[in-house]
ZAMI-357095 format. One record per atom (N, C-alpha, C): x, y, z; residue in one letter. Coordinates in steps of 0.05 Angstrom, whole numbers, plus 5000, padded with zeros to 4 digits. Last residue first. Layout:
<lummis>
east north up type
X Y Z A
...
</lummis>
This chain:
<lummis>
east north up type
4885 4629 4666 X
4885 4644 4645 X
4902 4607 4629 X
4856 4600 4705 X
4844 4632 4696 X
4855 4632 4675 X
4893 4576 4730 X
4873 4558 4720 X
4852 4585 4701 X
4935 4609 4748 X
4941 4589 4739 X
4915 4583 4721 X
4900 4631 4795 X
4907 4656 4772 X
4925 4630 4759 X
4891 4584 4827 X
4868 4603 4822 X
4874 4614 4795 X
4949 4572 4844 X
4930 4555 4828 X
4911 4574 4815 X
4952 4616 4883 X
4971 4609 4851 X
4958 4590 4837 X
4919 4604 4919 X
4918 4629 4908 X
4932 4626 4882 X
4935 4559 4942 X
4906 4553 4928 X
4901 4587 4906 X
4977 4584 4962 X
4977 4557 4942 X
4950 4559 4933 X
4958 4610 4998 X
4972 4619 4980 X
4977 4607 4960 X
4932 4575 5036 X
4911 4593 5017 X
4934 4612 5003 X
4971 4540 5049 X
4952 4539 5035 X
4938 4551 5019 X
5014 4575 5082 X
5012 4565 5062 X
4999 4552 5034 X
4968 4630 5095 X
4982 4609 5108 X
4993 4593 5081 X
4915 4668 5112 X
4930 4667 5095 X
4947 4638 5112 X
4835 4666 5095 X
4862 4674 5106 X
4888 4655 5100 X
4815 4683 5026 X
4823 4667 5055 X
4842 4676 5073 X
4785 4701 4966 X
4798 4717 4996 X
4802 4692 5017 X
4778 4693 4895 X
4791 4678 4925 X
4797 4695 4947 X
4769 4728 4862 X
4770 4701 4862 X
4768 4677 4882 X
4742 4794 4847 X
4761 4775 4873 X
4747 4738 4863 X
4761 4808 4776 X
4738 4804 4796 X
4746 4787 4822 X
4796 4823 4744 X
4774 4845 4749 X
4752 4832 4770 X
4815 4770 4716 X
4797 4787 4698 X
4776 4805 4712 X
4821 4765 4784 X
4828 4755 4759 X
4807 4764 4736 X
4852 4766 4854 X
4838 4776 4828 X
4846 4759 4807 X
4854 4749 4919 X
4864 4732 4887 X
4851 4750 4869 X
4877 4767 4981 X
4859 4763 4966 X
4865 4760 4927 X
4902 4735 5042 X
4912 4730 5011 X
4880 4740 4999 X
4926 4752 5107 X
4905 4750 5085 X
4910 4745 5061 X
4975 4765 5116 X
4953 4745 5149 X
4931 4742 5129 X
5041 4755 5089 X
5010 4770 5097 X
4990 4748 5106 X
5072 4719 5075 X
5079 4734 5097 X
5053 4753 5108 X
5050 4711 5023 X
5053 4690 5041 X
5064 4705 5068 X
5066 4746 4981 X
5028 4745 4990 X
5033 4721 5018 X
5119 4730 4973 X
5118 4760 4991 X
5080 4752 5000 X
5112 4686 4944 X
5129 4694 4976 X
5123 4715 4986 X
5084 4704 4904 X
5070 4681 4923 X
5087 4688 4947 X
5075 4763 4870 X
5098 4738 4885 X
5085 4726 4913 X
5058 4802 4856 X
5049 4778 4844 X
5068 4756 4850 X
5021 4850 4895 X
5045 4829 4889 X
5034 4813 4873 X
5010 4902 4950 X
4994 4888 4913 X
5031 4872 4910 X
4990 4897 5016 X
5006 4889 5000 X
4994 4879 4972 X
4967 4935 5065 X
4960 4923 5037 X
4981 4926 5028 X
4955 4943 5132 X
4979 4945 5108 X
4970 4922 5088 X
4952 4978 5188 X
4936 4960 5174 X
4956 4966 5143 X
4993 4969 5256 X
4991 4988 5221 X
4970 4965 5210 X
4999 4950 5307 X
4967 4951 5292 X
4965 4977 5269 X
5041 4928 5316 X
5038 4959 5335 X
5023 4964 5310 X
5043 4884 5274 X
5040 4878 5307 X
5033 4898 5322 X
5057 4909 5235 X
5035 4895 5233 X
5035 4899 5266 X
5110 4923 5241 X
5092 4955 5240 X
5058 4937 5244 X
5137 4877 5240 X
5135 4890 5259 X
5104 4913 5260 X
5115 4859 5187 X
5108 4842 5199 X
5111 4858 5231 X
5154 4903 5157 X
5120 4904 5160 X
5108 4885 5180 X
5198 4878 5165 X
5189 4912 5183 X
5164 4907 5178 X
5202 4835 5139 X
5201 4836 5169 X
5186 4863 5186 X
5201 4861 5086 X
5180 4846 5095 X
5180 4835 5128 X
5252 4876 5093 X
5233 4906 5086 X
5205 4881 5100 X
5275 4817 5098 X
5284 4846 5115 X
5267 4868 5124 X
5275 4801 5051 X
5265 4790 5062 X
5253 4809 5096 X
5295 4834 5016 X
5280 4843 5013 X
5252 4824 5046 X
5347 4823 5028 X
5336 4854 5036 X
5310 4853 5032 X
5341 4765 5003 X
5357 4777 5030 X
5341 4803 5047 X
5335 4775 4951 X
5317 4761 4966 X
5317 4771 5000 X
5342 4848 4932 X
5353 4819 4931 X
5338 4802 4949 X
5292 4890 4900 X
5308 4877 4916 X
5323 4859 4919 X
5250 4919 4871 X
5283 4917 4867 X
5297 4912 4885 X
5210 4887 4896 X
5206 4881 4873 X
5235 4894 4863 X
5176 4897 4948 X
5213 4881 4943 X
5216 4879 4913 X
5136 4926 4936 X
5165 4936 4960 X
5185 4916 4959 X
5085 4922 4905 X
5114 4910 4898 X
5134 4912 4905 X
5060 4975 4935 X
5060 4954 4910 X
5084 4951 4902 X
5032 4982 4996 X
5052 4976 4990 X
5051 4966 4960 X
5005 5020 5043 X
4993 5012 5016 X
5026 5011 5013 X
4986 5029 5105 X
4999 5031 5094 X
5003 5020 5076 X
4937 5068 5142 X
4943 5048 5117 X
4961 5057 5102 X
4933 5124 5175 X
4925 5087 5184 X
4924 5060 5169 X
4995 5153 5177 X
4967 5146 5167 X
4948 5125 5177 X
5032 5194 5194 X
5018 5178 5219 X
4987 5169 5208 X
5068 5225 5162 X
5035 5233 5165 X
5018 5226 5174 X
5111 5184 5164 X
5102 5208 5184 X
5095 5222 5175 X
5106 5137 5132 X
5103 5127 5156 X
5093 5154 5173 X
5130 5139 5084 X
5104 5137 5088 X
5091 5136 5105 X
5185 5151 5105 X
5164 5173 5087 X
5136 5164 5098 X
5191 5105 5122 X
5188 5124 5148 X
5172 5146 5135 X
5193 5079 5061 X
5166 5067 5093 X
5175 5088 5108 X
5237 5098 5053 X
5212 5111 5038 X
5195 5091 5049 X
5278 5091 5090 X
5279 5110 5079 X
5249 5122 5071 X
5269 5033 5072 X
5264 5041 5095 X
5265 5068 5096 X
5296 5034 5021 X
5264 5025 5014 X
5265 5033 5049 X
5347 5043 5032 X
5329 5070 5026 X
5305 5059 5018 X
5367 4999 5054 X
5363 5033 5072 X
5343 5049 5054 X
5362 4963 5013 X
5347 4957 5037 X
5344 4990 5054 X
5400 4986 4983 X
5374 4984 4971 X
5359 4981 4997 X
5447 5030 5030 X
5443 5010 5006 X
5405 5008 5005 X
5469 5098 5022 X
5453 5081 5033 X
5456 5050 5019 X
5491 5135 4990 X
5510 5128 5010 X
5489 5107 5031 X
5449 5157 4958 X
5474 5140 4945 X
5500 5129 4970 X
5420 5179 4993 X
5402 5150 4981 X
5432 5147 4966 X
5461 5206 5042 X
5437 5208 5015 X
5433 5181 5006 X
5444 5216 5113 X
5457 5202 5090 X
5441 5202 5066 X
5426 5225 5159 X
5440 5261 5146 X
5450 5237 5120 X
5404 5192 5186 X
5385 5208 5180 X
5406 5223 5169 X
5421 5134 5206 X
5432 5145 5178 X
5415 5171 5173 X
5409 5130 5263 X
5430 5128 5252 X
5444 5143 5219 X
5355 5116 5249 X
5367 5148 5255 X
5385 5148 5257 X
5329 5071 5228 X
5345 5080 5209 X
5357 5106 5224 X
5288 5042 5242 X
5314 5033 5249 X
5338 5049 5230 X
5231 5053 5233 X
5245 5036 5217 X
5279 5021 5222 X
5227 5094 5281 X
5207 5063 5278 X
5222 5045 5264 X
5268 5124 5265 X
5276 5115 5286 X
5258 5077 5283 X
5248 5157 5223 X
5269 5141 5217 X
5274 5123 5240 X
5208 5171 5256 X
5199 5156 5232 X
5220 5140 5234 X
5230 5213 5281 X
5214 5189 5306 X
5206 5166 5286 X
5253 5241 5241 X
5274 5215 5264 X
5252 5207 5278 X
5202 5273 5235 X
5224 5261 5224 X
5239 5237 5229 X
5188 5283 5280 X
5171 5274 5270 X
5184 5259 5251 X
5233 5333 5288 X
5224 5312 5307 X
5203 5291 5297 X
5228 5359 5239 X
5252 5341 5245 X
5241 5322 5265 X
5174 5379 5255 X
5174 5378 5224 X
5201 5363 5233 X
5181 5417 5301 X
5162 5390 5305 X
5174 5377 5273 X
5220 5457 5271 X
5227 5437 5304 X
5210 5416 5302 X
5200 5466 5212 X
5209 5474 5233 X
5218 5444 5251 X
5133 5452 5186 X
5158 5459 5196 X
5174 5461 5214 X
5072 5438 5157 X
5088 5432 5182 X
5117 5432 5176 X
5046 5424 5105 X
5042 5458 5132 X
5058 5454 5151 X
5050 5377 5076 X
5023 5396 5101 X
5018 5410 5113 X
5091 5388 5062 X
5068 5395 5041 X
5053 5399 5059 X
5125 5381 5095 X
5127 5407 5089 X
5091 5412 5063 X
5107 5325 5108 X
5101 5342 5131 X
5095 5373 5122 X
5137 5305 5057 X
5103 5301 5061 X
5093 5321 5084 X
5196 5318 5073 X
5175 5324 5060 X
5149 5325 5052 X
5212 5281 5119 X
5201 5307 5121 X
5191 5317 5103 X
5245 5250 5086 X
5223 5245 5107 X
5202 5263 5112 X
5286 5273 5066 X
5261 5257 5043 X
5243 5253 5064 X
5308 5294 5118 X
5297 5321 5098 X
5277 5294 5079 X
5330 5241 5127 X
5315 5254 5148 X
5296 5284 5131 X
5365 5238 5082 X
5341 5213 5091 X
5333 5229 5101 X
5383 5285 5047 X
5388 5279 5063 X
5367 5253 5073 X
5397 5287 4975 X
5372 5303 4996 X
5380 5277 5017 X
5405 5279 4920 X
5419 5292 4933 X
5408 5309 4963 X
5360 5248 4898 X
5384 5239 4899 X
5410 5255 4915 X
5301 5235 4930 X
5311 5255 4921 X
5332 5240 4922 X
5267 5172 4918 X
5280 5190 4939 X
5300 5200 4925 X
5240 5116 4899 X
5230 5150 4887 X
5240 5179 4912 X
5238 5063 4903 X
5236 5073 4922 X
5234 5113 4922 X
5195 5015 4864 X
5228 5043 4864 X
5220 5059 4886 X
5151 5005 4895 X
5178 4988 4882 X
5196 5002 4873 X
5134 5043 4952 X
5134 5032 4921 X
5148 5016 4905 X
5090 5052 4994 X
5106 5055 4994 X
5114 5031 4961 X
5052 5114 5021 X
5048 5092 4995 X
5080 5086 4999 X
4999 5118 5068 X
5029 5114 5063 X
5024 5099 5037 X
4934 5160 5079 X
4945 5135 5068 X
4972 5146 5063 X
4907 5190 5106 X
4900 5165 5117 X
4926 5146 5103 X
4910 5244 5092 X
4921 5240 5121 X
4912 5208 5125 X
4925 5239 5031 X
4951 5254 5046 X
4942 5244 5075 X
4867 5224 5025 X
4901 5209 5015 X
4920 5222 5032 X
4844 5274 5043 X
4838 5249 5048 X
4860 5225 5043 X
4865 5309 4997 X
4860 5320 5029 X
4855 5291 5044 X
4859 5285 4945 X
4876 5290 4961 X
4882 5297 4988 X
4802 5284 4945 X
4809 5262 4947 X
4838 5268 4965 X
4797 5336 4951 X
4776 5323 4968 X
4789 5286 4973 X
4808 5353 4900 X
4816 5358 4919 X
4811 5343 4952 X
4773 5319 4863 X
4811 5312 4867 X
4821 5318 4890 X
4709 5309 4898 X
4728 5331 4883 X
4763 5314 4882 X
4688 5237 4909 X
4691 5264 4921 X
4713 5280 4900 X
4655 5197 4895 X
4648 5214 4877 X
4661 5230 4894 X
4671 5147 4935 X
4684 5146 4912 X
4667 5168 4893 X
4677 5160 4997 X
4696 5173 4966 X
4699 5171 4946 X
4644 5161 5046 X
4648 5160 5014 X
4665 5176 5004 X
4666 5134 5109 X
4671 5168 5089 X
4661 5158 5062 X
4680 5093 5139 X
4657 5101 5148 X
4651 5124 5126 X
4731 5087 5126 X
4735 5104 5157 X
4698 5107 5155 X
4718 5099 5069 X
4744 5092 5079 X
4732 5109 5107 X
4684 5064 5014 X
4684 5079 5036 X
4716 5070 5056 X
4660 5064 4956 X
4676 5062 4964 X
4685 5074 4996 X
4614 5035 4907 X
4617 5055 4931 X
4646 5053 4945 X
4596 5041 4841 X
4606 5025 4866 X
4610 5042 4883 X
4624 5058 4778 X
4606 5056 4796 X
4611 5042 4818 X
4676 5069 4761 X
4664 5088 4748 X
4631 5076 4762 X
4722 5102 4822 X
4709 5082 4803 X
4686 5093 4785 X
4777 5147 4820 X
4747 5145 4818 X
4741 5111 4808 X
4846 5150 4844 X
4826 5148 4823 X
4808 5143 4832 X
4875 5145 4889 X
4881 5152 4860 X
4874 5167 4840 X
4863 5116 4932 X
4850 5151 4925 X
4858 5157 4904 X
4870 5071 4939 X
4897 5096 4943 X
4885 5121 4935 X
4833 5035 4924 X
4847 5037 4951 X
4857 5061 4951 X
4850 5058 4862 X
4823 5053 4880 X
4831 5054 4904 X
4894 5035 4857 X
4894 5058 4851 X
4867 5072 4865 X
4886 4975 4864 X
4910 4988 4883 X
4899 5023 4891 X
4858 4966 4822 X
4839 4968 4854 X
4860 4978 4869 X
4897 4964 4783 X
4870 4991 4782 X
4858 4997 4815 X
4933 4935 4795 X
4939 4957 4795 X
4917 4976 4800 X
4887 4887 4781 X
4907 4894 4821 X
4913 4918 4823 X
4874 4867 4738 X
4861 4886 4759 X
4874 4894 4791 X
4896 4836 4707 X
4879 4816 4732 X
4856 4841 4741 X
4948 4850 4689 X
4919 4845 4676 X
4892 4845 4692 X
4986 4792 4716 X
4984 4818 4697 X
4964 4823 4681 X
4950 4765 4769 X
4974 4768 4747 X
4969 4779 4734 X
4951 4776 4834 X
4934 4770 4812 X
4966 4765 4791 X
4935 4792 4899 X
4951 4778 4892 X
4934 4777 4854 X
4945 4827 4954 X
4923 4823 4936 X
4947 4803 4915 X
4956 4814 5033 X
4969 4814 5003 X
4943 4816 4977 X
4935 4844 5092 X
4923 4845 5069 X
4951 4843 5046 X
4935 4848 5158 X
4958 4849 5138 X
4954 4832 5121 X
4885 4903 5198 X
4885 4884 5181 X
4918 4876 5165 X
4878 4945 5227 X
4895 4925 5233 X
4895 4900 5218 X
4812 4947 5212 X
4829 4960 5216 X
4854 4931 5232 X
4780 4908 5157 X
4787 4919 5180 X
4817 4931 5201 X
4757 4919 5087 X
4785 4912 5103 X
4788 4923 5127 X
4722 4884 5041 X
4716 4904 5067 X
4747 4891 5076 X
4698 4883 4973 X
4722 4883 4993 X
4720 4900 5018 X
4682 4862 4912 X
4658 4884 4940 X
4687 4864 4958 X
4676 4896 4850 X
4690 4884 4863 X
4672 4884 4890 X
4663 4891 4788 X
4642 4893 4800 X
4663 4874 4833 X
4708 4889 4758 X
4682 4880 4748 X
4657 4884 4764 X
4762 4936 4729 X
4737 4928 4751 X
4720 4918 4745 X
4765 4947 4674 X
4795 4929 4694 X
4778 4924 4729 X
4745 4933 4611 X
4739 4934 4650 X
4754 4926 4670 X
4753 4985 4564 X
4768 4958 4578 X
4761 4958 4612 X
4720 4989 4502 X
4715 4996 4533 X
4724 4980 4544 X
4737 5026 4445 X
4742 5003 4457 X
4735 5001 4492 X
4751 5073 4416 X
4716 5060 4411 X
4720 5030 4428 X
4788 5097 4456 X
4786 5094 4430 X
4757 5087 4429 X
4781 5054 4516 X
4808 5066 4499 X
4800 5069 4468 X
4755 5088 4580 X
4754 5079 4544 X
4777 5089 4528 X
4760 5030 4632 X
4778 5055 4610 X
4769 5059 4587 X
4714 5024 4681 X
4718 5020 4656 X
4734 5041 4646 X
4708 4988 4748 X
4725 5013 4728 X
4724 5000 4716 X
4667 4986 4798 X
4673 4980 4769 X
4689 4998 4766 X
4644 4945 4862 X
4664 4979 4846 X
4665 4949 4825 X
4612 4929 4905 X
4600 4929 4878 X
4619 4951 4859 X
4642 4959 4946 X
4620 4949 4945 X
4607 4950 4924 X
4692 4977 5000 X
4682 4974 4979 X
4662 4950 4969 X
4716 5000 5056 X
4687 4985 5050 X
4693 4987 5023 X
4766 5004 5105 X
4756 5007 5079 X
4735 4983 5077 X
4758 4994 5162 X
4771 5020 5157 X
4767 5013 5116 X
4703 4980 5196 X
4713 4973 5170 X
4740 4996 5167 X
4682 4990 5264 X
4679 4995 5239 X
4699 4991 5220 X
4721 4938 5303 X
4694 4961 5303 X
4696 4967 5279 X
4740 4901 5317 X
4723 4895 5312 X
4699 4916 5299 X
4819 4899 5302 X
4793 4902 5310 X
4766 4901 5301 X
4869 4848 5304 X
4850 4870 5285 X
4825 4870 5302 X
4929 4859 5332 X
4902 4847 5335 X
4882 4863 5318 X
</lummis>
């Protein structure tokens, strides 16, 4: 159930410009996006559009080069790297289209790693561990390496990653994107679970199926929101049309 009380991200009038050379490319035009907590957010565009950049935005990445950006009520968009990182590490899961897990490292140890960057070891540092692997359905396999897993285990693998630093957004770009339809259909059930026990979860895609499982569809296109509705067949269709008629 999404709630009513303050925004867990505000953005508001954001720009990004790259200068490449004597050339200034705006992959932000001037965006303004509020996303409440418990929110299950697809962004949707086509190559170019700006999805990657506002991803990177969302994700503490990166700075805009004007605009405000607020997460939890917090400005961030002028805070130190450090400042950013300290802030990324406890609000936000990234989870990725290569799933990016050590090749000779245990599921339950790739889990744990984000914890060891935070200072946390030991007894709580495992327990925290398997309580991840467990959400996803995976403690069964906690002593298995990503080569004794299949594709579906270890994109779950790297949602429990993202999952135990206990963030309140979970940022996804392109989580079926090495998948088979099947598995991938699978990874997009778990979110639809983690949706329900009120994870707020942005999905970046350029696949109408996957923006169709999300309770929101927002549309970029040359850097600027096109279309936000809520979601359903329709406003996914009206979403492919949109970036159809754009370019």
């Amino acid at each position: 159930m999404i709630s009513t009380a303050q925004p867990f991200i505000e953005i508001e009038a954001m720009t990004k410009i790259y200068q490449m050379g004597d050339i200034q490319v705006h992959a932000l035009r001037g965006v303004t996006l509020t996303v409440q907590p418990g929110e299950y957010m697809a962004i949707m565009g086509a190559s170019g559009s700006g999805k990657s950049t506002l991803m990177n935005m969302i994700g503490l990445l990166d700075r805009p080069t004007t605009g405000s950006y607020k997460i939890r009520g917090v400005e961030a968009s002028q805070m130190s790297k450090d400042r950013l990182a300290d802030l990324r590490n406890k609000e936000i899961g990234f989870v990725f289209q290569q799933f990016n897990l050590l090749p000779r490292v245990s599921a339950r140890r790739q889990v744990e790693l984000p914890l060891f960057y935070a200072g946390l070891s030991g007894r709580k540092s495992r327990e925290r561990a398997m309580a991840a692997l467990e959400r996803v359905g995976l403690a069964d396999r906690s002593h298995h390496r990503p080569d004794e897993l299949s594709g579906g285990q270890q994109q779950r693998v790297a949602i429990a990653r993202a999952l135990v630093n206990q963030p309140g957004l979970l940022l996804a770009d392109e989580p079926t994107g090495a998948l088979d339809t099947k598995t991938g259909a699978e990874v997009l059930a778990l979110f639809e679970e983690l949706h329900t026990q009120g994870m707020t979860i942005i999905l970046i895609t350029h696949d109408p199926n996957v923006a169709r499982r999300a309770k929101r569809v927002v549309t970029l296109s040359d850097g600027l929101v096109i279309s936000d509705q809520s979601n359903g067949h329709q406003a996914v269709q009206h979403a492919v049309e949109l970036v159809y008629e754009s370019h």
